[in-house]
N, C-alpha and C positions, 0 to 999 in steps of 0.2 A: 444360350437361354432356351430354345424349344426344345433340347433335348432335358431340359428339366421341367419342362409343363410334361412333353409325354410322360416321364417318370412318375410323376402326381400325377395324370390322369390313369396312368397304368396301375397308380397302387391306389388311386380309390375304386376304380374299377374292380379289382383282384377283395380289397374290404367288401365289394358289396357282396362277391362272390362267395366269400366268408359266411357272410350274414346269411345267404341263403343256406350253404351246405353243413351238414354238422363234421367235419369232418378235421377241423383247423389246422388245414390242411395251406389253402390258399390268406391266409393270414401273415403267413412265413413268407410266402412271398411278397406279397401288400407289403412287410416291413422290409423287406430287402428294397424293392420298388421306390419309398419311402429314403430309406439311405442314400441310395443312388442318385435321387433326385435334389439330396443337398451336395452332393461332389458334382452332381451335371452343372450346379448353376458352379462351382467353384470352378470348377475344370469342364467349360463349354464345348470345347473341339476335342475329347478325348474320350471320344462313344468306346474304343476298345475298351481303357479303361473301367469306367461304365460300364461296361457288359462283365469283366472279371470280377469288380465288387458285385454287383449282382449275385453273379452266379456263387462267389465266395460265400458272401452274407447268407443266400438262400441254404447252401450244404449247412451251413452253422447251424443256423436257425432250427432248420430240421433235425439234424441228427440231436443236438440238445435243449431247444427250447420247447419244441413240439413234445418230445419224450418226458419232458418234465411237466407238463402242462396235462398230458393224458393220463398222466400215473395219479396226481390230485385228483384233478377236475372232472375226469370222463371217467366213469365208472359203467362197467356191462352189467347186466343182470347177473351176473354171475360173483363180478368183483366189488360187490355191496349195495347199489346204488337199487333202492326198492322203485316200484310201481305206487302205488293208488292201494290196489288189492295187494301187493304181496304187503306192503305194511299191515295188513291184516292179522298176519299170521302170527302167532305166539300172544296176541291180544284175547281179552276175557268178555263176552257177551252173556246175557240173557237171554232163555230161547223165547221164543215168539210162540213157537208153534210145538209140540211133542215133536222129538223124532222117533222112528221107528222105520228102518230101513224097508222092510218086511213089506209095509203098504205104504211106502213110498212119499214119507211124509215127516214135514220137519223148516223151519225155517226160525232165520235171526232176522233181526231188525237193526240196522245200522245206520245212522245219520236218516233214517227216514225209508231207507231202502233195503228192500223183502230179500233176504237171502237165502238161497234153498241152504237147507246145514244136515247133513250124514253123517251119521256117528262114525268113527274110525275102526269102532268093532263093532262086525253086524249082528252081534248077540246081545249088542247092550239098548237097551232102548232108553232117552231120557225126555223125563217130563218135563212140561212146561214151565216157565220162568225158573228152570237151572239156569245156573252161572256153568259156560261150558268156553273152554279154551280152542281157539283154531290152530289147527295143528299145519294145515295144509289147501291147498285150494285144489280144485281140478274142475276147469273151465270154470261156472257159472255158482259151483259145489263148493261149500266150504266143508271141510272135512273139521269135524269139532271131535272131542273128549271130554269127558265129565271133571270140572276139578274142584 
């Protein structure tokens, strides 16, 4: 019987560790922990045992349920999963302000908030309340084109 409290204590312990890290990582284990802890109460005096589903459970978990869970749910900036700003990009504003790269001047107005905006060719200058499309950002810059 104690060795099924630790088992529950080891896999809420291991959930909280989840909870803090983005990595879900220690979740796979939390659920192995979890297992283990309904054969600790079946099979009381058999910690080897215990310790193989463990360690069984845990390689499973990992090599396919982690794998399947990162491909959905966890996306890098790379592999779709937008920002705040990058969902900016391919959307259509009105300008706020003329741009004109030249004297350094130009901004959009978005939810409230003053965006500096540079044209994407520094030959093009465009006036005030165009409808201009952001192409791209860099830092603080939204990089627009007239459309």
């Amino acid at each position: 019987m104690i060795y099924g409290i630790i088992w529950l204590v080891l896999s809420i312990l291991l959930f909280i560790i989840e909870i803090i890290t983005p990595f879900f990582l220690f979740g796979m284990f939390a659920l192995s922990a979890l297992l283990t802890a309904g054969l600790a109460f079946i099979f009381p005096h058999m910690i080897y045992l215990q310790i193989i589903i463990f360690v069984v459970s845990s390689v499973i978990l990992l090599i396919f349920v982690r794998k399947i869970f990162l491909k959905y749910f966890n996306k890098d900036d790379r592999g779709g999963a937008t920002t705040n700003v990058d969902s900016m990009i391919g959307k259509k504003h009105r300008l706020y302000e003329d741009v004109d790269n030249d004297k350094n001047t130009g901004a959009i107005m978005i939810d409230g908030v003053r965006w500096r905006a540079v044209s994407a060719d520094d030959d093009v200058k465009i006036s005030k309340d165009s409808i201009v499309e952001v192409i791209s950002i860099d830092g603080t810059h939204l990089i627009v084109k007239k459309s």
